[in-house]
Every structure is written in structure tokens, then in C-alpha cells.
C-alpha positions in Angstrom: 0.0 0.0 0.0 2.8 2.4 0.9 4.8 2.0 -2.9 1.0 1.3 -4.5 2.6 -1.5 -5.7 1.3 -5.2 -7.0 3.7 -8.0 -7.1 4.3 -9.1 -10.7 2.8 -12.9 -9.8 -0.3 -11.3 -9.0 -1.3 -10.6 -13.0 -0.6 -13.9 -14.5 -2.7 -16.0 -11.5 -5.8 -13.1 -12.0 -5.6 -14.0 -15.5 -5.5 -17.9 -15.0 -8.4 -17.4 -12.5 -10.2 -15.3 -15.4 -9.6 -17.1 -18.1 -11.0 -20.6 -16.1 -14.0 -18.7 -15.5 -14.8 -17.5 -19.0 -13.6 -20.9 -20.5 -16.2 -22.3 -17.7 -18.7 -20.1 -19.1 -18.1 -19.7 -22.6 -15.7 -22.8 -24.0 -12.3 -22.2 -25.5 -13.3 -20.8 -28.7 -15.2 -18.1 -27.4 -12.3 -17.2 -24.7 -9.6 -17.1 -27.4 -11.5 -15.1 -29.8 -12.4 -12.6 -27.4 -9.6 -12.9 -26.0 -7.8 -12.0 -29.2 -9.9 -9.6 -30.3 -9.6 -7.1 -26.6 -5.9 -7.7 -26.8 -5.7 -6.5 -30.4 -7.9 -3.2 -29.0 -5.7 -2.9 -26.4 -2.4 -3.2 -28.8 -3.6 -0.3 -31.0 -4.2 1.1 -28.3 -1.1 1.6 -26.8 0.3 2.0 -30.4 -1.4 5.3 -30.6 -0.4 6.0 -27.2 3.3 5.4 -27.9 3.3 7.3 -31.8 1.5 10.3 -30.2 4.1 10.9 -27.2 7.1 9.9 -29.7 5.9 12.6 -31.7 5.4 14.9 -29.1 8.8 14.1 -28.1 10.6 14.0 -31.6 12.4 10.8 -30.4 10.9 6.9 -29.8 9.9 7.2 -25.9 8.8 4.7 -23.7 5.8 5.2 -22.3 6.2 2.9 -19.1 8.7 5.2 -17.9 7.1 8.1 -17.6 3.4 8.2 -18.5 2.0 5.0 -18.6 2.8 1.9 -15.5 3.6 -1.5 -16.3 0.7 -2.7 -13.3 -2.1 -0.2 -15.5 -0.5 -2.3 -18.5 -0.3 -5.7 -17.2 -3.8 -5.1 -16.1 -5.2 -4.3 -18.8 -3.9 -7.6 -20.3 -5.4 -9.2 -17.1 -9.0 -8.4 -18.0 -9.1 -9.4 -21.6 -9.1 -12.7 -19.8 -12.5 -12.1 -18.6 -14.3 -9.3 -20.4 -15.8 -9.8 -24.0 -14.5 -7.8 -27.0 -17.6 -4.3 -26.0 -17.9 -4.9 -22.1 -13.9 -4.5 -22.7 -13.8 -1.5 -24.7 -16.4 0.0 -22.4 -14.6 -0.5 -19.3 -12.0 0.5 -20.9 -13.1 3.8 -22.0 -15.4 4.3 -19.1 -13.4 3.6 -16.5 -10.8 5.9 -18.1 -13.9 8.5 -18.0 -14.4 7.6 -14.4 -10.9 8.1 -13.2 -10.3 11.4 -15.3 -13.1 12.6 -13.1 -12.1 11.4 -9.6 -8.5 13.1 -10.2 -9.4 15.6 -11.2 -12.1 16.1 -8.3 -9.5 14.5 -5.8 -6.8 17.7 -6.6 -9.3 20.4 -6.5 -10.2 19.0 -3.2 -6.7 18.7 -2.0 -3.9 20.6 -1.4 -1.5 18.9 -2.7 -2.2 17.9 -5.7 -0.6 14.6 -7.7 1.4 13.9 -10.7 0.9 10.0 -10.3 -2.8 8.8 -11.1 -3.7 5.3 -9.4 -5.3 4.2 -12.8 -4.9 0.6 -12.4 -5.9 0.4 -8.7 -9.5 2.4 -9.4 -9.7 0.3 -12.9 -9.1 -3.3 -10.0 -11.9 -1.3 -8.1 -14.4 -0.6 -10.3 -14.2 -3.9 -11.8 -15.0 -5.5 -8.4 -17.9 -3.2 -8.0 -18.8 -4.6 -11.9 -18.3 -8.1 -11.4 -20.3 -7.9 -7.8 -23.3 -6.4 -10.0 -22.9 -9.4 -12.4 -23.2 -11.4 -9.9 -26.5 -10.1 -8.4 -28.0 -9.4 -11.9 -28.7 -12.4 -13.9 -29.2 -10.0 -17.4 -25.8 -8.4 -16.6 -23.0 -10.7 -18.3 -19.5 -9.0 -18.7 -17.8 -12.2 -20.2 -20.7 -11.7 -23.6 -21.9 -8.9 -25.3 -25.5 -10.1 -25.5 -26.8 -8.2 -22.6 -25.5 -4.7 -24.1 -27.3 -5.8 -27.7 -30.6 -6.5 -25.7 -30.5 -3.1 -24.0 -29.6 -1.3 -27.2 -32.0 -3.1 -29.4 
């Protein structure tokens, strides 16, 4: 808690535990091609991510160093475990949402205000709150897209 740190181990047995789950759920094909295609998001993702600060920069940079952790990162990976291809890319973006606004509320609250943004620690939070919801609501299913497609259509 004092380094808001995770031990490495910690992402590949979450994933394991995810992926069992889904597999459970879903079979194999339907993990692996969701699978794929939230990792393939999440690739292009970071791709953009990386061209726009090398730009920026005028040189290749790394974004682990100095913008981006390897725990927000190596969660990220975690979830496509779990999450199908839209329930990713809507935690993803939402919870991105969501934590813009709670930094930005938790420094005009505070005094001392923070360079470092706990991004994958409120991501492991919301998730919980998620996953707790799916639990108690039989519609809600955040390892298939077929609840979202029944709400939208």
C-alpha cells in the first residue's frame, strides 16, 4: 500500500483465475477469440499512445517510464481474460472516464495535488464493484456482449 505496488505474480494467477472462469462459461473458442480480439484493442491502443508521445517528443519514448505503468499495462492484459471484446472497450473507455473525473475532483479538493494517477488500482476497483453487479444481476454478463445488444435493441 505504501509503494501502490502489485507483485508481478499477481497478474498472471488473476488471469489464469479469469480465463478458467470465461472458459467455464463460454468454451475455448469463445475465450480465445475474445480474448484476441480485446488484446488487439488494447495493442492499437497503446500503439497510438506510444506514436503520439514519440511525436510529441521527436524521439521513440517509452511510455512505461514516464506516463503510462507496467501494473495499469499488465492489467489491462489481465481483464481481456475475462471481459468480452464491447464490455472491454467500455470498461476501458469508461473507467478511463471515471478516473479522469475522480482526479481531477480529488486535486481540486486537495492541497497537494498529484502527478501519479492510481489508474490501475480504481480500474481493480471498479471492476469489483462490476463483477459484484454481475453477480446479483442475472441479465448483466460482462464475459458476452449479448446483454448490451438486448438493452440497445
Amino acid at each position: 500500500m505504501k509503494y501502490r505496488a502489485v507483485y508481478w505474480i499477481c497478474f498472471p494467477v488473476l488471469a489464469a483465475l479469469l480465463f478458467i472462469v470465461k472458459y467455464n462459461r463460454t468454451g475455448i473458442e469463445q475465450t480465445l477469440t475474445d480474448a484476441g480480439f480485446s488484446l488487439s484493442f488494447l495493442l492499437v491502443q497503446l500503439f497510438i499512445l506510444w506514436g503520439y508521445f514519440s511525436i510529441k517528443h521527436k524521439r521513440a519514448i517509452n511510455i512505461t517510464k514516464d506516463y503510462l505503468g507496467w501494473g495499469d499495462v499488465l492489467f489491462l492484459i489481465t481483464i481481456v481474460c475475462y471481459l468480452s471484446p464491447v464490455n472491454y472497450v467500455l470498461f476501458y473507455v469508461g473507467s478511463l472516464i471515471l478516473v479522469l473525473f475522480y482526479v481531477i475532483t480529488a486535486n481540486l479538493l486537495s492541497t497537494k495535488v498529484s502527478q501519479q494517477i492510481p489508474l490501475a488500482g480504481l480500474q481493480a476497483a471498479l471492476l469489483a464493484v462490476l463483477m459484484a453487479i454481475e453477480i446479483y444481476s442475472p441479465t448483466t454478463k460482462l464475459y458476452d456482449d449479448s446483454w448490451i445488444y438486448y438493452l440497445v435493441g
